[in-house]
N, C-alpha and C positions, 0 to 999 in steps of 0.2 A: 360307263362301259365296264365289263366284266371282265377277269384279265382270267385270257384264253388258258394261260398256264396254268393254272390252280384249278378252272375248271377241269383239263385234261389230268393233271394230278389226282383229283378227285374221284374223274369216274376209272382212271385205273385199279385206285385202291379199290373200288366198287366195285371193280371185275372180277378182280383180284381177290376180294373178299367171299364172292360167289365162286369162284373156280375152287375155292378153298374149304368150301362149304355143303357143293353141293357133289350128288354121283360119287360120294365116297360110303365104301367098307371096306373090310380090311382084303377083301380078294383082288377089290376095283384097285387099291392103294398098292397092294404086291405087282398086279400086271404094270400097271404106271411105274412104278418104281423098275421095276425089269425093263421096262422100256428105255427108259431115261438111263439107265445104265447100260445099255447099250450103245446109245448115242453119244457118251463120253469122248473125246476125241474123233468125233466121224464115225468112228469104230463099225455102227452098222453099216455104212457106208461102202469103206473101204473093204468088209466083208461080203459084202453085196459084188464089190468089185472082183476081188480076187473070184467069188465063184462062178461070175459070168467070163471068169481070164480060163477058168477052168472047162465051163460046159459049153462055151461059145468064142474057138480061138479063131473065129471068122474077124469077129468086134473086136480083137484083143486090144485097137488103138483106144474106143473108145472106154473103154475099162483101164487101162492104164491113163487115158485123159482123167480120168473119174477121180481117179483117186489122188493126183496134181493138183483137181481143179479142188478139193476137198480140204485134203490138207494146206493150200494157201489161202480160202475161206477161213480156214482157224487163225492162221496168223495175221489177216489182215482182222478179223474178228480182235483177236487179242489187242492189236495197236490198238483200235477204236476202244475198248474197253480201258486200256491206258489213260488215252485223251480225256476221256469223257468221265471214268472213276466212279461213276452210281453204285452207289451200296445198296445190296441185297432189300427186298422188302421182309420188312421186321413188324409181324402182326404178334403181339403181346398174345393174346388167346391162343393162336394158330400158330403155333410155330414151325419152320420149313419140316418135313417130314424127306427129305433127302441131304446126306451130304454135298457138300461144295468144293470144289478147288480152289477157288479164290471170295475174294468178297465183293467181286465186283459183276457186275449185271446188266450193262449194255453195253450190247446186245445180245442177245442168246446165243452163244455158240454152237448150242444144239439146233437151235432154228436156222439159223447160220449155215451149219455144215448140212443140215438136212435138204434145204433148200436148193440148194448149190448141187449137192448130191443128184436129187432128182432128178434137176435140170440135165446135167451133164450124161446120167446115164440113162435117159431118156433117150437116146439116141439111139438105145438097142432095147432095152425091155418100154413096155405099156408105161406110157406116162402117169394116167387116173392113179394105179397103185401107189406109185411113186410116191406125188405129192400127197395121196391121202396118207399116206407113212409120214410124210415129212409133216403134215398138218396134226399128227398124232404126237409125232414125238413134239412139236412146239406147243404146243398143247398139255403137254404133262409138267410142261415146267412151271407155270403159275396154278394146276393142280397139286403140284407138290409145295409150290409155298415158296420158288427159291427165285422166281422171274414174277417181275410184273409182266402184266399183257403189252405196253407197250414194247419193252424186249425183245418178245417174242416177237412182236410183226416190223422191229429195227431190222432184230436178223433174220428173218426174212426174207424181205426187202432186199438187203445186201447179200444174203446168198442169191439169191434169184439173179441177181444184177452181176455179180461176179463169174457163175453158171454160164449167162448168155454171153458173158467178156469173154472168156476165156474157154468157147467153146466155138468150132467153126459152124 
């Protein structure tokens, strides 16, 4: 029998190695980079929030939800990155082409807060945008070199779940 774990190891780095590889120059590499730096802490997020607290004080709950539900997607994000302590993928050729805040890596906190995000402020703007946003920015993170693909669909996963917890 084959041991499921090493296979799944394997074809991460194989994602990993393609997302790393493929649909880049140097313009593709700036927007992705401007993206991912946006999503640093929520940050598009909670900006997303504040301007629909601004053009739509109908929803003001749901934007002040938003950004609750966002920022404790990070901190719960960070425990599990605690607990769990995976180190960054380290491709000798490819090396991450973005800065880091820490060296640990599951689960994406940009997938993480993005997901969650959506979730939450779906509640007033089109969902489709949303999550294609949040499927963007978790997406630039193993284009960049600093998440594996599993990472990104951990926090995911845990945004989305946290999103529907902690939203009525």
């Amino acid at each position: 029998m084959r041991n499921l774990g090493a296979d799944l190891r394997a074809l991460d780095q194989r994602v990993l190695r393609v997302l790393r590889t493929r649909g880049h120059s140097p313009s593709a590499e700036a927007a992705v980079t401007a993206l991912a730096r946006a999503g640093e802490h929520g940050m598009l997020w909670h900006g997303l929030a504040v301007a629909g607290l601004a053009l739509d004080p109908r929803r003001r709950h749901v934007y002040l939800r938003g950004t609750g539900i966002v920022a404790a997607t990070l901190v719960a994000n960070t425990a599990v990155k605690g607990v769990v302590r995976r180190a960054r993928p380290a491709l000798e050729d490819l090396p991450a082409l973005a800065p880091v805040i820490s060296g640990r890596s599951y689960p994406s906190a940009h997938a993480s807060t993005s997901f969650a995000g959506a979730r939450a402020l779906s509640h007033a703007l089109p969902a489709a945008p949303l999550y294609g946003l949040a499927v963007a920015m978790a997406l630039s993170r193993p284009y960049l070199g600093v998440h594996y693909p599993t990472d990104i669909v951990a926090g995911a996963l845990l945004g989305e779940a946290l999103g529907r917890l902690l939203t009525p």
